[in-house]
N, C-alpha and C positions, 0 to 999 in steps of 0.2 A: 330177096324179092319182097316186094308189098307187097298183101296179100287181104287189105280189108281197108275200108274207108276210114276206119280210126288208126290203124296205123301211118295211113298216107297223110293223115292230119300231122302226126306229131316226126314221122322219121324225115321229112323233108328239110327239118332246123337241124337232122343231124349232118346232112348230105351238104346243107346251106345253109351255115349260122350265118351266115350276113344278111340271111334273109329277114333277121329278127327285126334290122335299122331298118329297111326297105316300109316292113309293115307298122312299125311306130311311126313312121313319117305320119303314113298316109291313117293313122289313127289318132294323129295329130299330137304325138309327142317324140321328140326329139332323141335320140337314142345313138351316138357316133356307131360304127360301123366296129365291128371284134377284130384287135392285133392278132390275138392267139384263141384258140378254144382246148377245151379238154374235156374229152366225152367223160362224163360223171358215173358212177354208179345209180341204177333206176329203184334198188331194193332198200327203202326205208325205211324197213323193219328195223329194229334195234336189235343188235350184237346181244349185246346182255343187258338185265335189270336195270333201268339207273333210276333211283331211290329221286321221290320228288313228292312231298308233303307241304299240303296247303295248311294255314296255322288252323281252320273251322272253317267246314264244308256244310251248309243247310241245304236240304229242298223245302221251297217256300210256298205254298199254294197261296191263292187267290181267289174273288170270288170274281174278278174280272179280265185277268187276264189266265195265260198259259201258268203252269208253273215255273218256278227261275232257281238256276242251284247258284246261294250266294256264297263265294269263297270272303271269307273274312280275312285278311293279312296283318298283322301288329308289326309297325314299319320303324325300329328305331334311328336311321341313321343314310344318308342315302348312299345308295349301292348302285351303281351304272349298270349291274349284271341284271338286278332283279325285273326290273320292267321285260326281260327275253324271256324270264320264268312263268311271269303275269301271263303272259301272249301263248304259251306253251299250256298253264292252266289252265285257260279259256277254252283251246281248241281242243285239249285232251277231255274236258268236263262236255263239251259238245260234243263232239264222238261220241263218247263211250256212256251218253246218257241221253243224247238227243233232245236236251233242253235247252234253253238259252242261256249262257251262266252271265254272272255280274260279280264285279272284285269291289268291295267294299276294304279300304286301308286306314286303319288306327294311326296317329301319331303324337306323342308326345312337342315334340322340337318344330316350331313353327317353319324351320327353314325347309326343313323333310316334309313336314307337309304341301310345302308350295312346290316343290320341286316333284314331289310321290303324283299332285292331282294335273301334272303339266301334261298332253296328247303326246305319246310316244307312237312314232309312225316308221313303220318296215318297210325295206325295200329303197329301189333307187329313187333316189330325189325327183328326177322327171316323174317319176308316179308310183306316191307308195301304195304299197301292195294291202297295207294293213294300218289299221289304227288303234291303239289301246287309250282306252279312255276310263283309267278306275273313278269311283267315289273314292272318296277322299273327307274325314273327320279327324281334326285336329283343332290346333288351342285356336287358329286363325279363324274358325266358321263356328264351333260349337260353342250353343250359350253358358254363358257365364250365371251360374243357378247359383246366387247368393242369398236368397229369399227363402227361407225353410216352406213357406207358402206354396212357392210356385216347385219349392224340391218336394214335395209330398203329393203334386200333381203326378207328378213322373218320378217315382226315384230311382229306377232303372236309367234314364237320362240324366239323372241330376250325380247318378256315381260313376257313368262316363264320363262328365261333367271333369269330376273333379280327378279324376286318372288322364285327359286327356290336358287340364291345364293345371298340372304337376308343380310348373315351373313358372305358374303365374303368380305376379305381385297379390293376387284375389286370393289366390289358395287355400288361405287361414279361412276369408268368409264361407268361401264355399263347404268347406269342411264342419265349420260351425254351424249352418245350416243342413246338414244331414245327420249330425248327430244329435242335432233338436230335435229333425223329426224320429229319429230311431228310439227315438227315446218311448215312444207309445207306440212302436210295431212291436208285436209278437216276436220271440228269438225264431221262428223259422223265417223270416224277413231281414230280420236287422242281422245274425250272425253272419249269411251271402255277403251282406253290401260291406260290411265289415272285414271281412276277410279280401273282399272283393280290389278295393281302395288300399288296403295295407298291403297287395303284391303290388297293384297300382303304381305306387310310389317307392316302391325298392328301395335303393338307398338314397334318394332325392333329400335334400333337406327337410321337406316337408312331412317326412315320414314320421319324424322324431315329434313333429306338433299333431300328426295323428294320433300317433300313439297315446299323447299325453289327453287329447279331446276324449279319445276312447275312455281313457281311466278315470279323466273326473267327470265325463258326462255320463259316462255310462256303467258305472263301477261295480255291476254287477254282474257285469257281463263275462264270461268265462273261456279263452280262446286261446291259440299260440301267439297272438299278438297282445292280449291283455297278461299273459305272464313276461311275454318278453319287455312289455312296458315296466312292469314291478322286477325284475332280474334287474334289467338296468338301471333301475333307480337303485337295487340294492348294492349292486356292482359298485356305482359312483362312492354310493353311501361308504362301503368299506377300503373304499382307497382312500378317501379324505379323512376317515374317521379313525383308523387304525391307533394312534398315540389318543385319541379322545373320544375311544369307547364305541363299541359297534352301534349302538341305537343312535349317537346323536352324529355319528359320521353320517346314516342314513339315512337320516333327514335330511341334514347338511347337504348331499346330494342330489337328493329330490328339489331340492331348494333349490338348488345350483339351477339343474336339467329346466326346473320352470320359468327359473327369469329368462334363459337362455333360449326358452318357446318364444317369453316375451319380444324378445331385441328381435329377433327373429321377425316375427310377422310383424313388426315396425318398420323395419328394413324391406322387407319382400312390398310393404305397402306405401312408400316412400314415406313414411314419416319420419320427420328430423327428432333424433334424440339427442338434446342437448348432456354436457358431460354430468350434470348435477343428476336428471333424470336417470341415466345410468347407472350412476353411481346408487343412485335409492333402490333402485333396481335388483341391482345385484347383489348389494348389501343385505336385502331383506330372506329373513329364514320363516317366515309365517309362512306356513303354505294355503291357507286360508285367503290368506292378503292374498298374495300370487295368483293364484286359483281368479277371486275375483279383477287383477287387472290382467289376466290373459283374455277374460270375455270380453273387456272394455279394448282392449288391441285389439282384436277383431273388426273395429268399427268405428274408433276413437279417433279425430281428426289431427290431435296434436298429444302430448306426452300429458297434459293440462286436465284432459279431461277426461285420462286415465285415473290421474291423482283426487278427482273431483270430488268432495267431502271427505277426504282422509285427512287426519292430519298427519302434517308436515314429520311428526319424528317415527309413522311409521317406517 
């Protein structure tokens, strides 16, 4: 028996699921009328534990509005599952905190980003029930900070900057332009961003031109990524050098790993390297020289005027 006005609201759709199409009509959406029904379970407590970690969780005050808890996500790759989990964080951070929450999504891969900031909407198509709508920061919207000027206004933006377009042709500028500026911050500033940018870029190509920016702009600097830069050059050194003496294998190597920064951000920045420019390239064991045409790759419009007052047989 009913026995209260909130029951008689909900157990009449158990008596008369058809009566669900009847009241979508007349609420002006279209809804065919139910083949079969099967009364559900109403207890939507959860069975047991099931483990569910957002990647950084903030409460964020304001001086104008409410406070807002932002779930931060770092989105490599896309995932048809993840947008149910998004929609699941939101409403369990609202619950269980009675704030508004907001999904802020990192991406490296521009395709994952277009696809992460696209409206995912719940429920039947005659009327979703739900809307997910994250921000979204990736290579496609975040600026391109190649200017050490405008990277020293921000350099909290200017080293998402360069973690978020990893895999852009600009990489090398943007890079070169933060380890200009870190050159004059204090190590409690410059070791964060530093370490920050070398997980940044994992094992991206561009890791290896960090590492090398690290060592000669900043060669004082003392880190797991500033020894793993000199390991590796030692490493090269004594696989090449072995028949011709440990010291000048390890040059030899370091020699190598520089030109190879070079071709590198030539490539990433469409510059044509013709086969002679190459060849001087790699041929060359000064690392001095090296050193100076990796800054000129940074910026240099053609191979021309990397070489630009050198002579010819170095």
């Amino acid at each position: 028996m009913v026995s209260s006005p909130h029951e008689a609201m909900h157990r009449i759709f158990q008596d008369h699921p058809d009566l669900f199409s009847g009241v979508s009509k007349v609420l002006g959406v279209d809804f065919a009328p139910p083949t079969s029904v099967t009364l559900m379970p109403t207890d939507l407590t959860e069975d047991r534990p099931l483990e569910r970690r957002v990647d950084t969780l903030l409460r964020l005050e304001t001086e104008d509005d409410e406070p807002i808890l932002l779930a931060v996500e770092a989105q490599g790759k896309k995932d048809p599952d993840k947008p149910a989990s998004w929609a699941y964080y939101a409403s369990y951070l609202l619950t269980k905190y009675r704030l508004q929450p907001m999904l802020l999504v990192i991406c490296q891969d521009p395709a994952t980003a277009v696809w992460a900031e696209q409206p995912v909407k719940f429920g039947p198509r005659q009327w979703p029930l739900l809307t997910l709508s994250p921000l979204v920061a990736g290579p496609h919207n975040m600026p391109l900070i190649t200017d050490p000027t405008e990277a020293r206004k921000d350099l909290a933006l200017a080293t998402l900057s360069a973690i978020t377009h990893a895999k852009s042709p600009e990489i090398g500028t943007i890079l070169k332009a933060v380890t200009t500026v870190l050159r004059d911050e204090p190590d409690a500033v410059k070791n964060p961003v530093i370490e920050f940018i070398s997980r940044g870029l994992g094992k991206l190509p561009a890791a290896a031109l960090w590492r090398n920016l690290v060592a000669v702009d900043l060669s004082f600097y003392k880190s797991p990524i500033f020894e793993e830069a000199r390991d590796q050059g030692r490493a090269q050194g004594l696989a090449q050098g072995r028949e011709e003496g440990r010291e000048e294998g390890q040059a030899q190597g370091q020699a190598q790993g520089r030109a190879e920064d070079i071709l590198f951000v030539l490539e990433r920045r469409g510059i044509d390297v013709p086969d002679e420019a190459r060849t001087r390239i790699t041929v060359c064991d000064d690392l001095d020289i090296l050193r100076r045409w990796l800054d000129r790759s940074l910026t240099a419009l053609s191979t021309d005027e990397i070489f630009a007052n050198e002579s010819h047989g170095v």
